[in-house]
C-alpha positions in Angstrom: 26.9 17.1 33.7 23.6 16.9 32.8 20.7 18.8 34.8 19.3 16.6 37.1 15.5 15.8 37.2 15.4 17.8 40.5 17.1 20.8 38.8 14.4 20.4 35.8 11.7 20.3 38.4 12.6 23.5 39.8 13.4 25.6 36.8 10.0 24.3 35.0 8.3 25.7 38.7 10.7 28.6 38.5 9.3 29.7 35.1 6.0 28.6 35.6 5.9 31.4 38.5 5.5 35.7 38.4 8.5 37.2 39.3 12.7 37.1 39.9 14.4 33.6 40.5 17.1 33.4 43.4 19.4 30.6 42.4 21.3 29.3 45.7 24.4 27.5 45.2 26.2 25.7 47.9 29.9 25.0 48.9 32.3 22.2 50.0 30.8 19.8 52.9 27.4 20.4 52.0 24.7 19.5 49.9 21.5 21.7 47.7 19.1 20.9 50.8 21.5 23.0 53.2 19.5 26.0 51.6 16.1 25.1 52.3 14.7 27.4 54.8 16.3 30.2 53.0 14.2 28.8 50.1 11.3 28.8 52.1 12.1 32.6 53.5 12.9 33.8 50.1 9.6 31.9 48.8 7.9 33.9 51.3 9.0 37.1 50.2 7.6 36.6 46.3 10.5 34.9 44.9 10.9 31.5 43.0 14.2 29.5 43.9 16.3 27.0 42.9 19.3 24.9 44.3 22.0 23.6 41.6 23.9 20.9 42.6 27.4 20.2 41.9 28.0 16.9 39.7 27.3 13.6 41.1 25.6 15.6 44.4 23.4 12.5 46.0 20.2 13.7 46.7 20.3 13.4 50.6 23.0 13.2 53.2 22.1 9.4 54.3 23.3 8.7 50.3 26.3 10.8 50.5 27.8 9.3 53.6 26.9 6.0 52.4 29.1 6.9 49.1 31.4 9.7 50.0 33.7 9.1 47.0 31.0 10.6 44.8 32.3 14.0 45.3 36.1 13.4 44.1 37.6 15.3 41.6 35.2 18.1 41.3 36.3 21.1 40.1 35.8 24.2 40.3 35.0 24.9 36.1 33.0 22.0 36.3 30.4 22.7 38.8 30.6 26.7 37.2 30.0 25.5 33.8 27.3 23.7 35.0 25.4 26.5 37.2 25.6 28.5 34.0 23.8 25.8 31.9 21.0 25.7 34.7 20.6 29.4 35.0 20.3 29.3 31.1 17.5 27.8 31.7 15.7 30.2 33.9 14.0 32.6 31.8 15.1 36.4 32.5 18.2 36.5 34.4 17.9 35.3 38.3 19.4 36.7 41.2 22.9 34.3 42.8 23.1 33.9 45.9 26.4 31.4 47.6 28.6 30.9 50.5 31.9 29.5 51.1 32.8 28.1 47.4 29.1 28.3 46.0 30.2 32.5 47.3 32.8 31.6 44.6 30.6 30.8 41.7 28.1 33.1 42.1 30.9 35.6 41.2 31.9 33.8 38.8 28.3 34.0 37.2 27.7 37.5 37.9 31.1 37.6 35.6 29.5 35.6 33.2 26.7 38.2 33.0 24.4 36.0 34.2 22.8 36.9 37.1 20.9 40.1 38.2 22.2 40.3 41.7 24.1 38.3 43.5 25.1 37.7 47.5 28.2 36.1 48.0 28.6 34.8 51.5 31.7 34.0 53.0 33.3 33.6 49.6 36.1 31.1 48.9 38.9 33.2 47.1 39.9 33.8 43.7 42.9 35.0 41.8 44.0 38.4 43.0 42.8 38.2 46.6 46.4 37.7 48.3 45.7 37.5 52.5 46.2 34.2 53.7 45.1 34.5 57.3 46.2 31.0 59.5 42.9 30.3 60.5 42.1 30.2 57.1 45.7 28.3 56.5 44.3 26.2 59.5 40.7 25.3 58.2 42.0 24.2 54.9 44.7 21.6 55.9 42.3 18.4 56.5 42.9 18.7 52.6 46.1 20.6 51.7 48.1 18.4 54.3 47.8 16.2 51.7 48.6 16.9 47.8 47.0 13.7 47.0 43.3 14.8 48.1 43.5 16.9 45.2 42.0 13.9 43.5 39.9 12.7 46.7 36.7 13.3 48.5 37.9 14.4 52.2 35.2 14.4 55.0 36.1 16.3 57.9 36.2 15.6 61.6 34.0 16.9 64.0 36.5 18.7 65.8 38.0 20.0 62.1 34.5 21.2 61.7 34.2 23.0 64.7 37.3 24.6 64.4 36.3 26.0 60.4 32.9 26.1 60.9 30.7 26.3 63.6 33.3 27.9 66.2 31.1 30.8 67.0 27.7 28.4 68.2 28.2 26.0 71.3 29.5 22.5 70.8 26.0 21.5 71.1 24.7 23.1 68.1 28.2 22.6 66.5 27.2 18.1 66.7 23.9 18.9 65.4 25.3 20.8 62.1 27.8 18.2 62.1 25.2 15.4 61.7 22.5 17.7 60.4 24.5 18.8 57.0 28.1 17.8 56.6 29.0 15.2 53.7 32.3 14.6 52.4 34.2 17.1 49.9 36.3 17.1 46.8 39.9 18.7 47.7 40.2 19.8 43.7 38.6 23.8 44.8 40.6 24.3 48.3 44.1 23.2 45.8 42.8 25.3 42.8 41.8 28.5 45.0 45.5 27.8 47.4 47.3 27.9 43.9 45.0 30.7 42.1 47.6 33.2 42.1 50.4 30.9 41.0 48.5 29.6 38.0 47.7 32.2 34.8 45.0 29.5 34.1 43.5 29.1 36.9 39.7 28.2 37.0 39.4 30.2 40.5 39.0 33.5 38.8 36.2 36.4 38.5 36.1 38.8 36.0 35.4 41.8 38.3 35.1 44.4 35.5 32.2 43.0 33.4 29.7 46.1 32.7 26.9 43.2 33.1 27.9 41.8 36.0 25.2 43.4 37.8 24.9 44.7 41.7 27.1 42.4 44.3 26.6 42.2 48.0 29.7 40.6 49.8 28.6 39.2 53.5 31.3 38.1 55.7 31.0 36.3 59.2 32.7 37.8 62.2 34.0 35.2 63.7 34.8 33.1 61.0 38.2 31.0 60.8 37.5 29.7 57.6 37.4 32.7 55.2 37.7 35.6 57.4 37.5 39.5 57.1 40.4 39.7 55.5 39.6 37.7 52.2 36.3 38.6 52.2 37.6 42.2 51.9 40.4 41.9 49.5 37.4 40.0 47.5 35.2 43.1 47.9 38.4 45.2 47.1 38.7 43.8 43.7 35.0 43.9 43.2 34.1 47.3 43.8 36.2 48.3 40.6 33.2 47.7 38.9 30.4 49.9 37.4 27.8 48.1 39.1 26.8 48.6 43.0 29.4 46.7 45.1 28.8 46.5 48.8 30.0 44.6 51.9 28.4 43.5 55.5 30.1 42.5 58.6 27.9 40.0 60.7 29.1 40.4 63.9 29.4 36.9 66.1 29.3 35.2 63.4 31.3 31.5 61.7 31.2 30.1 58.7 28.4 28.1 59.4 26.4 30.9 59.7 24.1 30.3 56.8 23.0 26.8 58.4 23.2 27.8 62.3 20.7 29.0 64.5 21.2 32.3 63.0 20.7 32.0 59.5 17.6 34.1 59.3 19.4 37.6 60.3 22.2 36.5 57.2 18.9 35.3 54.9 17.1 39.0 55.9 20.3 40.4 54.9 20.6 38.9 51.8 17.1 39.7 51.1 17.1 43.2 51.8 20.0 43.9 49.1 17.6 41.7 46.6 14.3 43.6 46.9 16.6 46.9 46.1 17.9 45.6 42.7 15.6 42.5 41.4 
């Protein structure tokens, strides 16, 4: 994929600017606008930002529901391979910061070598991390229900939404994140992360012992049904084999919509306060 004139915007504003870039990448059901008051908090705080977007992302949620199909068939080594050709970009490494499957990729870029921190937030699994907790089973099987949405674009319900997503808010704030943000998803990541440690080859997989990877902060959500404590642990587990600074937080009271919900500013602070110690 090529980088968007959006992308280009930002990393010619990026360089053009004193100081670290924080490169935010998103996950299923969502779209590079999702992070923008975290843009504006981290903007606040001296830093330059920039949101990738996955191949074929439409610019605004209107666009994706009006062409939801857009988003079949991405996977997971795509949308990687292409973060790693916009950080390229970026002069001096930046700092990585994702949830859900954009939690994913950032580990996967910190891997790479790339980044010099990253935040993964309520990160999607990757080969090695073995719990399989049913809320997580649960959340997942709007796609895996169905092995033909591997190659689809699957938009969830509202009440699929509020059960892996915004669980922990009221149902009032749950309708507006449902009309606010969600946009449909391509089922290719939830079947390649399900299968990860069945497949040798799989494309969900971190190195976890790169000397460069740099320092990781792992953030999990309380309350969250989609990727609870349990994989966000066994993903910290792996991680803190290596030579660089590994930590995890517990956000009490917390789902997985946590980086979009009423609440996002404690998570953003959080995020933030692990960045201005390394970057």
């Amino acid at each position: 994929m090529a980088i968007t004139e959006r992308e280009n915007e930002q990393i010619k504003e990026a360089n053009a600017a004193t100081g670290t870039t924080v490169v935010f990448i998103h996950g299923l059901w969502l779209l590079p606008s999702s992070w923008d008051a975290w843009r504006q908090r981290f903007a606040e705080a001296g830093f330059a930002t920039l949101t990738p977007s996955w191949p074929d992302d439409p610019e605004t949620v209107e666009e994706a529901r009006a062409n939801p199909q857009v988003f079949a068939k991405k996977t997971i080594g795509q949308v990687a391979d292409h973060v790693e050709q916009v950080v390229a970009r970026v002069t001096g490494k930046p700092v990585v910061i994702g949830h859900s499957f954009g939690g994913l990729l950032a580990q996967i870029i910190a891997g790479r070598g790339l980044s010099a921190a990253s935040v993964a937030i309520d990160p999607a699994p990757f080969r090695g991390v073995l719990p399989l907790p049913i809320s997580s089973l649960r959340s997942a099987m709007p796609v895996l229900g169905n092995p033909a949405n591997y190659g689809r674009a699957v938009t969830l319900t509202f009440d699929q939404f509020r059960y892996g997503w915004a669980n922990a808010v009221s149902e009032t704030e749950a309708k507006e994140l449902y009309d606010r943000f969600h946009v449909a998803a391509s089922g290719a990541p939830l079947f390649q992360a399900a299968t990860a440690n069945l497949n040798p080859w799989t494309e969900a997989k971190v190195d976890t012992r790169n000397s460069q990877r740099g320092p990781l902060l792992l953030i999990s959500g309380g309350q969250d049904h989609t990727v609870p404590w349990a994989i966000t642990n066994a993903s910290f587990k792996k991680q803190h084999h290596n030579s660089a600074v590994t930590e995890i937080v517990e956000v009490p009271n917390r789902g997985h919509a946590l980086t979009i919900d009423d609440g996002w500013r404690e998570v953003a602070d959080t995020a933030l306060a692990f960045v201005k110690r390394f970057a």
